[in-house]
MOPAC internal coordinates of N, CA, C and O (Angstrom, degrees):
PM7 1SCF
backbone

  N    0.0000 0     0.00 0     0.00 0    0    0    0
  C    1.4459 1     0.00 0     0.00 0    1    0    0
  C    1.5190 1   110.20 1     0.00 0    2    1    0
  O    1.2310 1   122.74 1   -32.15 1    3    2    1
  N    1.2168 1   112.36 1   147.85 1    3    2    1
  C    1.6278 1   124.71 1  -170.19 1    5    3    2
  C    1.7457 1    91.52 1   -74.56 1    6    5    3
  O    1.2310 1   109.74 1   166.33 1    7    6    5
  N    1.3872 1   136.85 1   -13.67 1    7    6    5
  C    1.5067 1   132.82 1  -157.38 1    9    7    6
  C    1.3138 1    90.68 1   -84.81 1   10    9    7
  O    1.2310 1   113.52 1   151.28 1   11   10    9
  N    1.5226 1   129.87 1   -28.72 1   11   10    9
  C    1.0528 1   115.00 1  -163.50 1   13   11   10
  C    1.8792 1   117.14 1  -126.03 1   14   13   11
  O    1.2310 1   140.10 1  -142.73 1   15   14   13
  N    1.4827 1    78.60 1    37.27 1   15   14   13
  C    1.4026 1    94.56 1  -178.69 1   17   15   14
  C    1.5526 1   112.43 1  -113.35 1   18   17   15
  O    1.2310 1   108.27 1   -74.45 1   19   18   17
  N    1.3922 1   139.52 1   105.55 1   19   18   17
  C    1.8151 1   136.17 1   173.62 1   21   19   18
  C    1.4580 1    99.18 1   -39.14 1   22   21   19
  O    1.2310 1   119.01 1   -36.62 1   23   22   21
  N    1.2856 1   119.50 1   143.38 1   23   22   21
  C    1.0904 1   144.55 1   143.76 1   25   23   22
  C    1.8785 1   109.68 1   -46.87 1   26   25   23
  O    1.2310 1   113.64 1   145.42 1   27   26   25
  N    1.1947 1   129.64 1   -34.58 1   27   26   25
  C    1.2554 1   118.31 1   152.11 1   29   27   26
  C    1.3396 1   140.98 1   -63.84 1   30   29   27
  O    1.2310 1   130.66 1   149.51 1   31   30   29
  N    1.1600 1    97.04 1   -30.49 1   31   30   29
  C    2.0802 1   106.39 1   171.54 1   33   31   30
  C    1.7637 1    90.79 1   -71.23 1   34   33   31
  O    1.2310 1   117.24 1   134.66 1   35   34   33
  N    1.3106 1   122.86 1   -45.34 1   35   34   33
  C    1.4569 1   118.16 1  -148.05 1   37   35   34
  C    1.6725 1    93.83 1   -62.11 1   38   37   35
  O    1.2310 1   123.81 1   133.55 1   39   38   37
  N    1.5895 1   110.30 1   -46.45 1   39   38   37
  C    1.5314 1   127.25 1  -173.63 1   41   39   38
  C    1.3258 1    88.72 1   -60.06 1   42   41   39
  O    1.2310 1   112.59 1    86.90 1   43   42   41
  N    1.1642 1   131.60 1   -93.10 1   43   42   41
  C    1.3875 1   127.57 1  -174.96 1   45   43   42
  C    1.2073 1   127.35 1   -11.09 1   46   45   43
  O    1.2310 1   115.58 1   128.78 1   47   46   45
  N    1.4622 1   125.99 1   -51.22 1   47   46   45
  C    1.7695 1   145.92 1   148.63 1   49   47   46
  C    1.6849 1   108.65 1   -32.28 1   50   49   47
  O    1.2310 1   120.94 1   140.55 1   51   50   49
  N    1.1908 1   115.80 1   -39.45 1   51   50   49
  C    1.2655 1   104.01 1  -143.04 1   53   51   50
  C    2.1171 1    93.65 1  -116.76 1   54   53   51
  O    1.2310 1   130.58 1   165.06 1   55   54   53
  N    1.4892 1    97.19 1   -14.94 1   55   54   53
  C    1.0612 1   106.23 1   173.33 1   57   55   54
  C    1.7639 1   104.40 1   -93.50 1   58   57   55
  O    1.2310 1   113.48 1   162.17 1   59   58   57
  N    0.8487 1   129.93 1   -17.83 1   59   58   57
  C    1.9420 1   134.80 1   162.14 1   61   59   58
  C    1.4029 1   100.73 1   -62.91 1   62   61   59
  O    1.2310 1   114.94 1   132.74 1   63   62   61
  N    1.3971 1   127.19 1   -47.26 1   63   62   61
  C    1.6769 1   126.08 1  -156.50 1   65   63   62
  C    1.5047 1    91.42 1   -80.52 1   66   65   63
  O    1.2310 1   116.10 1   117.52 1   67   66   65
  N    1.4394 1   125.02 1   -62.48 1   67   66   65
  C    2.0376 1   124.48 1   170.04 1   69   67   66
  C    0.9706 1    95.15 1   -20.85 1   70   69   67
  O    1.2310 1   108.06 1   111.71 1   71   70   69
  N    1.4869 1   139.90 1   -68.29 1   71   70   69
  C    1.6108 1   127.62 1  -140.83 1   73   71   70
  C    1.3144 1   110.78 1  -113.42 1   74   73   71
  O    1.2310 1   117.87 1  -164.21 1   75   74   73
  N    1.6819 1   121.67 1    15.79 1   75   74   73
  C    1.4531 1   125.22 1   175.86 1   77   75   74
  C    1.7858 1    85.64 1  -112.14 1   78   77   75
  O    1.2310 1   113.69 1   143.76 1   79   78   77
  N    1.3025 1   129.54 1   -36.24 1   79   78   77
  C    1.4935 1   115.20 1   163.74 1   81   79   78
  C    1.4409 1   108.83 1   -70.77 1   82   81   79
  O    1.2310 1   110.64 1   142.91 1   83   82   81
  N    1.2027 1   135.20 1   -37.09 1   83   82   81
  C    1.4978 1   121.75 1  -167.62 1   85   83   82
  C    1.6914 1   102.13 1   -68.08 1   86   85   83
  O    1.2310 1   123.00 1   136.87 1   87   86   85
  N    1.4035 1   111.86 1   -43.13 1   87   86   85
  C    1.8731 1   105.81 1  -176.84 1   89   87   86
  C    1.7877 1   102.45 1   -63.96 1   90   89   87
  O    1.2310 1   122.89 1   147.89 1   91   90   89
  N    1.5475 1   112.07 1   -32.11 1   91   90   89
  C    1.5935 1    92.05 1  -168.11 1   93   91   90
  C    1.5066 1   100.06 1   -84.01 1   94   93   91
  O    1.2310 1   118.31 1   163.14 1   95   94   93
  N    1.3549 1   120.82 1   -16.86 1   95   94   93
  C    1.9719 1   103.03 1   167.08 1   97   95   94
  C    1.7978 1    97.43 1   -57.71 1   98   97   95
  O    1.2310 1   128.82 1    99.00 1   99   98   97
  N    1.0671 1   100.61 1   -81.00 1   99   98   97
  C    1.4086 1   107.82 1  -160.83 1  101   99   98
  C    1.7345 1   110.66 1   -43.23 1  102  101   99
  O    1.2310 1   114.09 1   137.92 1  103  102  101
  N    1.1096 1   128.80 1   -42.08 1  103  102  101
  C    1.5663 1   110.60 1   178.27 1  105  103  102
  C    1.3295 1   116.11 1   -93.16 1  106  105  103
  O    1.2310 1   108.79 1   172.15 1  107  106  105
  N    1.6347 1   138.59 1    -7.85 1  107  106  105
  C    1.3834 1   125.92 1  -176.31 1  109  107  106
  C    1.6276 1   102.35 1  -100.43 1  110  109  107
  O    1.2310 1   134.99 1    -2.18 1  111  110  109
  N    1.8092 1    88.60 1   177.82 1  111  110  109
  C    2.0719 1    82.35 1  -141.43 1  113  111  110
  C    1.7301 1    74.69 1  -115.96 1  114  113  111
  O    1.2310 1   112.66 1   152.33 1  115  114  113
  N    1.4005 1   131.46 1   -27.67 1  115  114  113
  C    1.6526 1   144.92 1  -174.62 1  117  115  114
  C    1.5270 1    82.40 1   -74.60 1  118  117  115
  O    1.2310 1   132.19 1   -44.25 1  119  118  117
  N    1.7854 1    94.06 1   135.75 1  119  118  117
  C    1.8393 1   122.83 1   175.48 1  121  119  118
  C    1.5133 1    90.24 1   -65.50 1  122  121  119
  O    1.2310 1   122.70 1    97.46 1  123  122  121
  N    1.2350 1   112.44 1   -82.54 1  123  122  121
  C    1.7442 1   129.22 1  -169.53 1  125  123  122
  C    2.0033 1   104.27 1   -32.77 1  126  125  123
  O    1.2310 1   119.12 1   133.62 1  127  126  125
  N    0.8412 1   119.29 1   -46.38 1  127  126  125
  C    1.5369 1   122.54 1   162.45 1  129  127  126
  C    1.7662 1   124.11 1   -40.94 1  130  129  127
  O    1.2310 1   132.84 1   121.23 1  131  130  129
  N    1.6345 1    92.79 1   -58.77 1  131  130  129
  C    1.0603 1   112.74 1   179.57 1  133  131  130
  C    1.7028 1   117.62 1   -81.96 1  134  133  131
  O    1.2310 1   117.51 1   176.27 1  135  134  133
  N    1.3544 1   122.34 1    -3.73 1  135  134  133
  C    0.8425 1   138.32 1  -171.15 1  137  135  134
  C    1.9337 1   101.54 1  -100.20 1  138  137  135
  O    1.2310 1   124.36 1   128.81 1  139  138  137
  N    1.6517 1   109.23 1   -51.19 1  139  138  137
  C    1.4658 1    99.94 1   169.33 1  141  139  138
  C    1.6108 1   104.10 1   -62.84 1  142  141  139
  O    1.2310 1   123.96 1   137.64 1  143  142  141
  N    1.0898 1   110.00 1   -42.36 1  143  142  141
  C    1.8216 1   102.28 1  -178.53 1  145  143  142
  C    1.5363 1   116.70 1   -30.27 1  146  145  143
  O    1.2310 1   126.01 1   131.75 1  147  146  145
  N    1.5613 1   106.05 1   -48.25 1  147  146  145
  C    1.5951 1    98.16 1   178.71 1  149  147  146
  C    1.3001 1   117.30 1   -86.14 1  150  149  147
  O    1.2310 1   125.03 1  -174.92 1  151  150  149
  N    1.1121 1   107.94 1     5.08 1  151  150  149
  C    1.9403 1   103.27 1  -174.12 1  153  151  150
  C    1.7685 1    79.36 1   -84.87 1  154  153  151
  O    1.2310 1   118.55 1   132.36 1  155  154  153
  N    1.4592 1   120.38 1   -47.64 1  155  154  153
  C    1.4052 1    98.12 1  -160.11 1  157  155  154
  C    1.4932 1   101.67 1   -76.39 1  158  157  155
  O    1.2310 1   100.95 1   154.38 1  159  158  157
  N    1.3510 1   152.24 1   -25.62 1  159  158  157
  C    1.1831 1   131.87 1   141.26 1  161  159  158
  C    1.9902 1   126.43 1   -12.02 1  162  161  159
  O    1.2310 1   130.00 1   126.86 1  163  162  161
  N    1.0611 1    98.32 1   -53.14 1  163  162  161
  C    1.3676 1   121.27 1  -175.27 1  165  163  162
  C    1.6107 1   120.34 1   -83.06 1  166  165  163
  O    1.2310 1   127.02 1   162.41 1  167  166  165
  N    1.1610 1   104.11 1   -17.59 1  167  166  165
  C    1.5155 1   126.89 1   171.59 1  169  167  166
  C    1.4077 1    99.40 1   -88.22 1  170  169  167
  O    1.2310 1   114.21 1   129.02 1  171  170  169
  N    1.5198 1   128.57 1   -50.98 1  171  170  169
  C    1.7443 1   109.21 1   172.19 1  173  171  170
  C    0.9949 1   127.28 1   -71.93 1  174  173  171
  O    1.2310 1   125.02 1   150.61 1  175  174  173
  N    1.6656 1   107.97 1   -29.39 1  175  174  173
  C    1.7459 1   100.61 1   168.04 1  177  175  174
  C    1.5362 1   129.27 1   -34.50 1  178  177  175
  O    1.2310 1   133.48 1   121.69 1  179  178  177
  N    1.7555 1    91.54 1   -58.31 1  179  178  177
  C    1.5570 1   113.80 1  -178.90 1  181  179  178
  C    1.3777 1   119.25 1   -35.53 1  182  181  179
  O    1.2310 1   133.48 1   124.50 1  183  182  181
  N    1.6240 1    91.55 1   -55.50 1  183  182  181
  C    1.5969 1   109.35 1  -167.55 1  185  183  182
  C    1.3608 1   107.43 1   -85.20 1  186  185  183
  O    1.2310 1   104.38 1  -161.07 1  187  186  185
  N    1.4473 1   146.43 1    18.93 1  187  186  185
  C    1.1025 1   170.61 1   163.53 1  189  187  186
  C    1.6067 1   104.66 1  -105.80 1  190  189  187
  O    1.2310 1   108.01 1   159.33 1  191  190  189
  N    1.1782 1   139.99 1   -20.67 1  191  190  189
  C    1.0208 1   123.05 1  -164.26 1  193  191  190
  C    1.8853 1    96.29 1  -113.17 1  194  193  191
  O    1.2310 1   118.41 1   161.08 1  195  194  193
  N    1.3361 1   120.63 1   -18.92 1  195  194  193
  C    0.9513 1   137.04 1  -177.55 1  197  195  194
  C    1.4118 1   102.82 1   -86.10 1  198  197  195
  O    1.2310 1   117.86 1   117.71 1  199  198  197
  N    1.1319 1   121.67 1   -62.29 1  199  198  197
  C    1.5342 1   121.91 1   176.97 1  201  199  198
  C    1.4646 1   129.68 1   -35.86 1  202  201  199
  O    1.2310 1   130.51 1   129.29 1  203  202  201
  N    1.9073 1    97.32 1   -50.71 1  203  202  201
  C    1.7734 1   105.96 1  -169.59 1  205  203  202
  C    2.2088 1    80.10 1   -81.81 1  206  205  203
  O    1.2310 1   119.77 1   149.85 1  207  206  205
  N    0.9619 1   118.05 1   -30.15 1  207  206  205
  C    1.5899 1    95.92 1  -166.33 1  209  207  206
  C    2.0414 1   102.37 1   -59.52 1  210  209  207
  O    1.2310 1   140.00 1   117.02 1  211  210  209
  N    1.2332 1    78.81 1   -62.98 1  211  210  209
  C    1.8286 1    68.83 1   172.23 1  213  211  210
  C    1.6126 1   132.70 1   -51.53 1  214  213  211
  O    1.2310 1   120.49 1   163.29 1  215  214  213
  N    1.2832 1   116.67 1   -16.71 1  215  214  213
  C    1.3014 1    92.09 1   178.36 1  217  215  214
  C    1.6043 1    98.81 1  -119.33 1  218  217  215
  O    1.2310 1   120.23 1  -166.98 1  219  218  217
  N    1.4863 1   117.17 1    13.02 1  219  218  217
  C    1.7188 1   102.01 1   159.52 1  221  219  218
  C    1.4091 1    98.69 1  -105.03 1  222  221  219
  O    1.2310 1   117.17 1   140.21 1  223  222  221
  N    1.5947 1   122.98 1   -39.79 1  223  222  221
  C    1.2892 1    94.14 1   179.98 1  225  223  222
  C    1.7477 1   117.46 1  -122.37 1  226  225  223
  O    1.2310 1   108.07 1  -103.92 1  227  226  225
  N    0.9324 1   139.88 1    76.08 1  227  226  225
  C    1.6721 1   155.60 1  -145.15 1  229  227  226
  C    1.3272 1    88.84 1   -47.71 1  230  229  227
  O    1.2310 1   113.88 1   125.95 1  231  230  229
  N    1.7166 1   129.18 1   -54.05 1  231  230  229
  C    1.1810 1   129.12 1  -143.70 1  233  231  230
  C    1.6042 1   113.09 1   -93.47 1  234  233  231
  O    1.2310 1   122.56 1   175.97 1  235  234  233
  N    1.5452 1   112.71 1    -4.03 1  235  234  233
  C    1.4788 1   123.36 1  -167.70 1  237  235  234
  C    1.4613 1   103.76 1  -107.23 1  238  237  235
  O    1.2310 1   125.66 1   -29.07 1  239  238  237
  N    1.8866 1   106.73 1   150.93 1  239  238  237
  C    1.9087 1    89.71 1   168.01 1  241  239  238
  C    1.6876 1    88.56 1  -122.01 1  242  241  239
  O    1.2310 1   125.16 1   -95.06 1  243  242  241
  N    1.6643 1   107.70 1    84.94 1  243  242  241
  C    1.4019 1    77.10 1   160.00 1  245  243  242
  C    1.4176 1   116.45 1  -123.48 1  246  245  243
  O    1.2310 1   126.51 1  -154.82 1  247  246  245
  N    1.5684 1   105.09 1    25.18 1  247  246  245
  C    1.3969 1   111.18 1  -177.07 1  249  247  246
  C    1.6288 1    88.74 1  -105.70 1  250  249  247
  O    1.2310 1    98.47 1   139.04 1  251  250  249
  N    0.7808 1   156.18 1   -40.96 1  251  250  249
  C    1.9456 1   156.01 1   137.14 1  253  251  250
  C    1.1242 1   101.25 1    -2.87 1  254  253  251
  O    1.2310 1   111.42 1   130.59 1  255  254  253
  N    1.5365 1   133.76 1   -49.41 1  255  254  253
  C    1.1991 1   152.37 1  -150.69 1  257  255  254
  C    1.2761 1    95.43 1   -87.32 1  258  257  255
  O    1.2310 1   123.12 1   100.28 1  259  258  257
  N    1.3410 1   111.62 1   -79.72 1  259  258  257
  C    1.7142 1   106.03 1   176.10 1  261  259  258
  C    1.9496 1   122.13 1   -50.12 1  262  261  259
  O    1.2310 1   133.23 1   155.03 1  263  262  261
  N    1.2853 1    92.03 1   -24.97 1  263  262  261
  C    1.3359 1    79.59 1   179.03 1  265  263  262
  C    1.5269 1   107.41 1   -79.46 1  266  265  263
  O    1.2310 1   114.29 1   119.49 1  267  266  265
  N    1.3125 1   128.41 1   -60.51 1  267  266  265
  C    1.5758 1   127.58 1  -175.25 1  269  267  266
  C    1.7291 1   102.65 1   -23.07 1  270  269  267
  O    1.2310 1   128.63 1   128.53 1  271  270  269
  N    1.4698 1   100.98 1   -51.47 1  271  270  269
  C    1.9112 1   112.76 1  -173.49 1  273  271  270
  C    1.4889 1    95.92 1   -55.59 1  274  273  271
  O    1.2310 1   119.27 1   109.78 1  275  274  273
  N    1.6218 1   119.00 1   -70.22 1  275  274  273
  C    1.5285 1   106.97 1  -172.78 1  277  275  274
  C    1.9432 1   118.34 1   -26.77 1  278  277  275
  O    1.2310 1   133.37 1   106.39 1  279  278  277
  N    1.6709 1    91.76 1   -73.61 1  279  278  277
  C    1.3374 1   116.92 1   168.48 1  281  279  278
  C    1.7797 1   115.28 1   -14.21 1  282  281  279
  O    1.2310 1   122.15 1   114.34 1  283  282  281
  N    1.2162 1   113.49 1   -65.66 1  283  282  281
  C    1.3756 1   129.38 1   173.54 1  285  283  282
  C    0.9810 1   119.46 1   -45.23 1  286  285  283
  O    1.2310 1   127.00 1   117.37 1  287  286  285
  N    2.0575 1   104.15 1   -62.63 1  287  286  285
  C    1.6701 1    95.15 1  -179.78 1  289  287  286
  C    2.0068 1   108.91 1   -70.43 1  290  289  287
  O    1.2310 1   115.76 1   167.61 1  291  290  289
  N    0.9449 1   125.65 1   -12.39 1  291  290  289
  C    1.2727 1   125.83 1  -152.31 1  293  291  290
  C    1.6863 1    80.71 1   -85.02 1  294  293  291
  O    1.2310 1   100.46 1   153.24 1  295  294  293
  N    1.1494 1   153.03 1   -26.76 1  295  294  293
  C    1.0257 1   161.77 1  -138.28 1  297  295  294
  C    1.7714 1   101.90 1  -100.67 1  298  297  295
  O    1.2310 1   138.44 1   114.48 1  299  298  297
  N    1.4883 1    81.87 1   -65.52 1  299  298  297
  C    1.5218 1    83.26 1   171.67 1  301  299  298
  C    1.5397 1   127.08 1   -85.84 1  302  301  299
  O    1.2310 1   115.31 1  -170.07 1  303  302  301
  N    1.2924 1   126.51 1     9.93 1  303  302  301
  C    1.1059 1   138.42 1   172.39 1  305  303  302
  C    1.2924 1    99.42 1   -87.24 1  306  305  303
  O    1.2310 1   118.86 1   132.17 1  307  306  305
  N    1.5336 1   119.77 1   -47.83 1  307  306  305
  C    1.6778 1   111.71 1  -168.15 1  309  307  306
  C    2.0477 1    98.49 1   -68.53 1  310  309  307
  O    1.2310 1   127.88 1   140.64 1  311  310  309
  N    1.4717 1   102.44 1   -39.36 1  311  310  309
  C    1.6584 1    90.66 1  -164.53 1  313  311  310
  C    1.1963 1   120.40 1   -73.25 1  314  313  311
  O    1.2310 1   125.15 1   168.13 1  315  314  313
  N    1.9494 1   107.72 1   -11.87 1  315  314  313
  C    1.8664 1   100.34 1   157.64 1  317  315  314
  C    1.0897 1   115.78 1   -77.57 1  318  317  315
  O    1.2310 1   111.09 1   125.79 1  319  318  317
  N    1.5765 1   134.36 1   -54.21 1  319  318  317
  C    1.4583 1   131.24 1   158.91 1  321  319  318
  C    1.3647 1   116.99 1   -14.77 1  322  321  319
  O    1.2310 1   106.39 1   118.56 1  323  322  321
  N    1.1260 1   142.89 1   -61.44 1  323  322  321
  C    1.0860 1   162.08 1  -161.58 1  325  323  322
  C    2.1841 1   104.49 1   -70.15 1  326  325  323
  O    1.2310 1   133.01 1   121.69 1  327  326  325
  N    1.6216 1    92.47 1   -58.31 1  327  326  325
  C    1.3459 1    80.58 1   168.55 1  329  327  326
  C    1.5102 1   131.68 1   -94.23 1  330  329  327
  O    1.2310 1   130.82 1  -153.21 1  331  330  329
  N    1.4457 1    96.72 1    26.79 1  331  330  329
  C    1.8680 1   112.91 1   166.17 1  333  331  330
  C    1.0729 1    99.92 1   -98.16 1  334  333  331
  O    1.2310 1   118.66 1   132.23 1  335  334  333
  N    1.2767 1   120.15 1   -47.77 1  335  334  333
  C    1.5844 1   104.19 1   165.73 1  337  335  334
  C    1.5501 1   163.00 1   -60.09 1  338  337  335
  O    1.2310 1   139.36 1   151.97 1  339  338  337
  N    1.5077 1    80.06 1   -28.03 1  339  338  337
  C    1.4341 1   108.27 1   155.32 1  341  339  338
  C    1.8465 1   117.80 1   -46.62 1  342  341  339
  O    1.2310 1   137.84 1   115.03 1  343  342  341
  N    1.6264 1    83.04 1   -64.97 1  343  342  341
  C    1.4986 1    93.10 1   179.46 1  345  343  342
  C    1.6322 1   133.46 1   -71.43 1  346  345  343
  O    1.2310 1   128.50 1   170.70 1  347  346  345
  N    1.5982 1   101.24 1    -9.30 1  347  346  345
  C    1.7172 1   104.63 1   169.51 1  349  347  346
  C    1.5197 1   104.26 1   -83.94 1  350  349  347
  O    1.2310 1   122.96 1   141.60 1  351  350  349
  N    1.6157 1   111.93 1   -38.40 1  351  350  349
  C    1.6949 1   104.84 1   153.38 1  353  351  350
  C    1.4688 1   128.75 1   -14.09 1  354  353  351
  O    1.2310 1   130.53 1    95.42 1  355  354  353
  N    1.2411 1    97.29 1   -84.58 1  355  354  353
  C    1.4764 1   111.89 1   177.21 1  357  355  354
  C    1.3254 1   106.80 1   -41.29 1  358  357  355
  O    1.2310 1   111.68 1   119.30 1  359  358  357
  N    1.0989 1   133.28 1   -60.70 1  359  358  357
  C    1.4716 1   128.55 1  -140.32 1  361  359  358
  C    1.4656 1    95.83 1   -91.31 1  362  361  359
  O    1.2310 1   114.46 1   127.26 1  363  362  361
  N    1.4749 1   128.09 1   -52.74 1  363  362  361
  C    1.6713 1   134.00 1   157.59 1  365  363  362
  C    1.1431 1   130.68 1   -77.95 1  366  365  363
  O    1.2310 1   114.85 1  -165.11 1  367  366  365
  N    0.6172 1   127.36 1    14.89 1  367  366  365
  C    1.8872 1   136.69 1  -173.95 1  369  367  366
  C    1.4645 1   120.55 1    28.25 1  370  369  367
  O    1.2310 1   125.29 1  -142.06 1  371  370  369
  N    1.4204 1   107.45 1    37.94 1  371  370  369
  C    1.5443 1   129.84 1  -163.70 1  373  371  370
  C    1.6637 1   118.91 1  -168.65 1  374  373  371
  O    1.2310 1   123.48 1   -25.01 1  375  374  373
  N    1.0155 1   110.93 1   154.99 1  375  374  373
  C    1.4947 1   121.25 1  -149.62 1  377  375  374
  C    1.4310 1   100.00 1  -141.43 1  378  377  375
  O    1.2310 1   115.45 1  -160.52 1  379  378  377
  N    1.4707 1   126.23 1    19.48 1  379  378  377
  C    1.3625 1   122.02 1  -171.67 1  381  379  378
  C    2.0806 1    99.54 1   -98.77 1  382  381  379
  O    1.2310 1   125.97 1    11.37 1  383  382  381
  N    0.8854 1   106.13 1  -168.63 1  383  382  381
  C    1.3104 1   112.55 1  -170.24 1  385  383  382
  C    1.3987 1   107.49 1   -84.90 1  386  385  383
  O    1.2310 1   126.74 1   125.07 1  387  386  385
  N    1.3758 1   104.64 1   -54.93 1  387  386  385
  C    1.7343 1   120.86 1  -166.07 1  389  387  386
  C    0.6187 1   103.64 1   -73.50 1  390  389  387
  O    1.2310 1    98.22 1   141.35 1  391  390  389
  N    1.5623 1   156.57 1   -38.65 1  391  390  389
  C    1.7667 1   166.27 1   130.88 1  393  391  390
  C    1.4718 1   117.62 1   -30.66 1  394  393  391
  O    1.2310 1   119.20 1  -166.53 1  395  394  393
  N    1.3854 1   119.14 1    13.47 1  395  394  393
  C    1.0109 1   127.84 1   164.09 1  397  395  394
  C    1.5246 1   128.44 1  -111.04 1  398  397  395
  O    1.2310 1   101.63 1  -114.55 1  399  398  397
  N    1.3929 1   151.12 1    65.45 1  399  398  397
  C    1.7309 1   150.66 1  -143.77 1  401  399  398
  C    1.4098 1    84.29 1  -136.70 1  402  401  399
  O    1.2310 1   111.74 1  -171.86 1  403  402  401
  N    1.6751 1   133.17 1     8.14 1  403  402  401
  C    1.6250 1   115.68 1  -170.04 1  405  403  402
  C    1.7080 1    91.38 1   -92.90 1  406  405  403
  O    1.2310 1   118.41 1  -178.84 1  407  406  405
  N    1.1429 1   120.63 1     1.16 1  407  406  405
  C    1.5695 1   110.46 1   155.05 1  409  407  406
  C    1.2906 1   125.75 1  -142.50 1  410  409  407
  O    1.2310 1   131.14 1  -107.03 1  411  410  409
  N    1.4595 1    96.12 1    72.97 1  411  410  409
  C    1.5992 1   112.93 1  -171.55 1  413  411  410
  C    1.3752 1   101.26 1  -104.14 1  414  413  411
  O    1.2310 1   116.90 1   131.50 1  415  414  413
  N    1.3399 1   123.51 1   -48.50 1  415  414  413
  C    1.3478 1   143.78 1  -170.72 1  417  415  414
  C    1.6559 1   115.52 1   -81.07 1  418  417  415
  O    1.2310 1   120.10 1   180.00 1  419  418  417

């Protein structure tokens, strides 16, 4: 149960997932990799924004609020990502980083 969980372990949790997505953006060379990397960026925000709302304000949702919004755009961020990728597929037959300059210009 979340009742019997500190608000510091939760931060702590959610501050491990930021910097286990921030190393896999920055060192993997695959889009789709680097692409879950920021959802889990975006996954601690959430759960950071939910956490401090409940225990400064129990009775308000406006950290619910921000999260549903994160959630949304993160949604539609992955399903354009997703169909850029598709389409550098096609055209390179690869999904790595460095094999990608067909949208440099």
């Amino acid at each position: 149960m979340i009742a019997n969980v500190s608000i510091y372990e939760i931060l702590t949790l959610t501050t491990l997932l930021f910097f286990i997505g921030l190393y896999g953006f920055l060192t993997r060379k695959n889009l789709i990799t680097m692409l879950m990397s920021i959802e889990l960026l975006l996954n601690s925000s959430v759960i950071n924004f939910v956490v401090i709302n409940k225990y400064m304000f129990p009775e308000m949702l406006q950290g619910v609020y921000f999260s549903i919004f994160i959630i949304a755009v993160a949604a539609a961020e992955t399903a354009l990502a997703i169909s850029i990728i598709i389409n550098l597929y096609r055209l390179k037959v690869s999904v790595d980083v460095n094999e990608t300059e067909t949208m440099k210009y």
